[in-house]
C-alpha positions in Angstrom: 94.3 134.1 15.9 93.9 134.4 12.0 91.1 133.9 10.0 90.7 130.7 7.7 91.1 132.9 4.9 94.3 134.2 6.0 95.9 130.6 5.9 98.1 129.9 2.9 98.0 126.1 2.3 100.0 123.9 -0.4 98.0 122.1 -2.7 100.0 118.5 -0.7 98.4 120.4 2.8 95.6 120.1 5.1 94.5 122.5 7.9 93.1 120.9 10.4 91.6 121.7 13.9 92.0 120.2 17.2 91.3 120.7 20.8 87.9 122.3 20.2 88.9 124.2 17.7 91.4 126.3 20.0 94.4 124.8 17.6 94.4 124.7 14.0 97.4 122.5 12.5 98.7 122.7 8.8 100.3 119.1 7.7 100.8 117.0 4.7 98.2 115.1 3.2 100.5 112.1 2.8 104.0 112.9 4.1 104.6 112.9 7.9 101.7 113.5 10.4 101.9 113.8 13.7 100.0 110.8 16.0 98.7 110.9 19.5 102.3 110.1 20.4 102.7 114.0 19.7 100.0 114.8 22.0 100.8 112.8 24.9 104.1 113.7 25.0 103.3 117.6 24.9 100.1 117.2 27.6 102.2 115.1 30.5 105.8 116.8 30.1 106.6 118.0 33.3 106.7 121.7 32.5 106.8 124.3 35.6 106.0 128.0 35.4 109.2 129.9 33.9 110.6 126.9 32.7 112.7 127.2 29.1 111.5 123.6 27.5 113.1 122.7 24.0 111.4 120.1 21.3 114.3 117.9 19.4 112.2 117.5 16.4 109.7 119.4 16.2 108.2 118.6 13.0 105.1 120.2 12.4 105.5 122.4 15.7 102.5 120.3 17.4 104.6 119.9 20.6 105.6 123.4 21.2 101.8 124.9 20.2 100.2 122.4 23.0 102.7 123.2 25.3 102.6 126.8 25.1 98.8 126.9 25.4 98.4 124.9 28.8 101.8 125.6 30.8 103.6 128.9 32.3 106.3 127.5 29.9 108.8 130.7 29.6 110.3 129.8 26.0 109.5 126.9 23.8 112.1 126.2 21.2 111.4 123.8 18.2 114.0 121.9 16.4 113.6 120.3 13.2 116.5 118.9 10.7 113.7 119.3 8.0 113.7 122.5 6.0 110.1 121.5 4.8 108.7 120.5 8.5 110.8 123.5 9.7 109.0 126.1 7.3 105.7 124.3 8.2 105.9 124.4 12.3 107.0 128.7 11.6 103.4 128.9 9.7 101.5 126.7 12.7 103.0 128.7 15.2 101.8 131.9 13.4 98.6 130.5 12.8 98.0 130.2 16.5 100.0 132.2 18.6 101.6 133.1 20.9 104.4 133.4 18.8 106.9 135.6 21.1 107.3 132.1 23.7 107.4 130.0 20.3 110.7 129.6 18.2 111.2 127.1 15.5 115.0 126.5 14.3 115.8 124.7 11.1 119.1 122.8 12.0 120.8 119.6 12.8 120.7 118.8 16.7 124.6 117.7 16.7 124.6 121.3 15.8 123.2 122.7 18.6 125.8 123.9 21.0 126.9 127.1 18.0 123.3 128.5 19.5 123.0 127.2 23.2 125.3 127.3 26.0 125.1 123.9 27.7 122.4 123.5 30.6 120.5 126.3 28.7 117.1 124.4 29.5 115.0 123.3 32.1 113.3 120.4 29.9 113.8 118.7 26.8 110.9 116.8 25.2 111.2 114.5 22.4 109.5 112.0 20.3 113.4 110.1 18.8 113.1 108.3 16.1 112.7 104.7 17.8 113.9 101.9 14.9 117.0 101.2 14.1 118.9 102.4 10.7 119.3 98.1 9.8 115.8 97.1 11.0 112.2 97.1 9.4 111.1 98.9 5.9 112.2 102.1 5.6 109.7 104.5 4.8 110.4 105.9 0.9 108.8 109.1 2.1 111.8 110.7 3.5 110.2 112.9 6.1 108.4 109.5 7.6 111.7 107.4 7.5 113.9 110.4 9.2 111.3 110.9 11.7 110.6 106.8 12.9 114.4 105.3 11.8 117.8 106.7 13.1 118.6 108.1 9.7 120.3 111.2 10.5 121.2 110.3 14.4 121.6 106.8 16.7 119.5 107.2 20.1 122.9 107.5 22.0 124.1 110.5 20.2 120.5 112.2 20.3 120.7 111.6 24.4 123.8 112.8 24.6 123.1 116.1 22.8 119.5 116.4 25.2 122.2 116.0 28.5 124.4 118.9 27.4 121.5 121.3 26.6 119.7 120.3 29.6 120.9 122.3 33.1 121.7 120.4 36.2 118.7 118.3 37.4 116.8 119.3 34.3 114.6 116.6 32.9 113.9 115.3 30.1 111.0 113.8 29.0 110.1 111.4 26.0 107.9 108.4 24.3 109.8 105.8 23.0 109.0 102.0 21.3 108.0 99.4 24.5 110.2 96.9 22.4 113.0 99.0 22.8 112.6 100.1 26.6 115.4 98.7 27.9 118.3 99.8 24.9 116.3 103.3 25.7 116.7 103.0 29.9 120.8 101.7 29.2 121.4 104.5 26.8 119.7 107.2 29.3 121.8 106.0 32.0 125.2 105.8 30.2 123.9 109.7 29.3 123.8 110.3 32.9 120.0 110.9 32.4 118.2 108.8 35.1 115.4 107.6 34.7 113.0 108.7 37.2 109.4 107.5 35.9 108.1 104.9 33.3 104.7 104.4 31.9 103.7 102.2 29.9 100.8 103.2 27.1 98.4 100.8 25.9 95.6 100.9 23.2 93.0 98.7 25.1 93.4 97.2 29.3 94.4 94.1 27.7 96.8 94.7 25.2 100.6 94.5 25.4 102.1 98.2 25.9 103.0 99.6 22.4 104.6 102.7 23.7 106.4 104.2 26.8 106.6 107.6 28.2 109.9 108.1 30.1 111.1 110.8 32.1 114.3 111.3 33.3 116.6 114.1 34.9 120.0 115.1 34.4 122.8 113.5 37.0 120.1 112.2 38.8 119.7 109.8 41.6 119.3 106.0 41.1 115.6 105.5 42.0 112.6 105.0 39.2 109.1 105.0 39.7 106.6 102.8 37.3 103.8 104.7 37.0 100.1 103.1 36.5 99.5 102.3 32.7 98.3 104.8 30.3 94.9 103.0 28.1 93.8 104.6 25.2 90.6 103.2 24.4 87.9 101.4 26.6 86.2 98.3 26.1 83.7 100.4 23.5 86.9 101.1 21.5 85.9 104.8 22.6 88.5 107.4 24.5 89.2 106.6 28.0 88.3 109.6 30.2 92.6 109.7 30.9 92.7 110.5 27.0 89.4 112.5 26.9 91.2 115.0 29.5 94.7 115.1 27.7 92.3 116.4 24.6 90.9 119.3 26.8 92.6 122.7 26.6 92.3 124.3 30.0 89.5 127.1 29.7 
């Protein structure tokens, strides 16, 4: 791993460390940031040893770093529309290592088939952008609104490019707006990506779920599993030991 010193930052970036200080993560001070969302998603995916795992926008290349530093993950491709985010995952990735499983592409996903035969992957993992083009404030900053609002793609197009890169009976594996949990599970399935298991995330026992982390699999069977609740915070408002041991890096 490199040195602080070795780290070229823009004067709109901050380097910041995570996970003990095993990660280090360059983002923009005010422009798109990856959330626990990011972390969650990359820490539960089901990834076995030797699997090839893609990340449909990638952003900063959180996803694919986590990922490849606590599974047997064979090759982790990033995919980000965002020449900015794009340029900025390649850096985190060289920051931290290792950066022969690790490979960021700058491109549009509808694009994706001129550089992967279909079924080239054994997962897909993705956090989709979860509001719709005509609904709520869209963010001025452009990277924020691309990343939460279907700007550049609507859910059942970016489903439908996961099913062709996934191979048969690979899954796929996202989080996704509890408001929006059953246009998600309707989409999946006209996909022909069953789901298999749903769990709902929640910031305290008592509060509504916010979020939902949804795994499904390719030409699947017609059986899902709800899985017990995901709480962020305890009565304290401090970490629950669930999220306490999604922040530990295997030693």
């Amino acid at each position: 791993m490199n040195t602080d010193s070795a780290v070229s930052l823009l004067p709109d970036e901050t380097l910041d460390a995570m996970f003990e200080g095993k990660l280090r993560v360059i983002q923009k001070k005010s422009g798109y940031r990856f959330s626990l969302d990011a972390v969650l998603l990359a820490r539960l995916a089901p990834i076995c040893p030797r699997d090839r795992v893609i990340d449909l926008g990638t952003g900063c290349g959180i996803i694919p770093l986590i990922i490849a530093h606590t599974s047997e993950a064979a090759e982790i491709i990033g995919v980000e529309i965002q020449e900015e985010l794009a340029d900025m995952a390649r850096r985190n990735v060289a920051i931290n290592g290792p950066t022969e499983r690790i490979t960021i592409f700058h491109e549009d996903l509808q694009n994706l088939s001129a550089h992967f035969p279909l079924g080239s992957f054994d997962c897909v993992v993705t956090n989709p952008p979860f509001r719709k083009l005509d609904t709520g404030r869209v963010n001025p900053r452009n990277q924020r609104a691309i990343a939460r609002h279907e700007v550049m793609i609507s859910l059942g197009r970016f489903l439908r490019v996961a099913f062709s890169l996934l191979r048969p009976s690979g899954k796929i594996f996202l989080i996704y707006s509890a408001a929006r949990l059953v246009d998600l599970l309707c989409e999946m399935r006209g996909c022909k990506l069953e789901p298999k298991t749903i769990q709902f995330v929640h910031a305290q026992r008592e509060d509504i779920g916010k979020m939902v982390l949804v795994e499904g699999m390719r030409e699947g069977g017609v059986e899902a599993k709800i899985k017990e609740p995901l709480i962020i915070y305890d009565s304290e408002g401090k970490y629950t030991e669930a999220i306490k041991l999604i922040y530990s890096f295997p030693r």
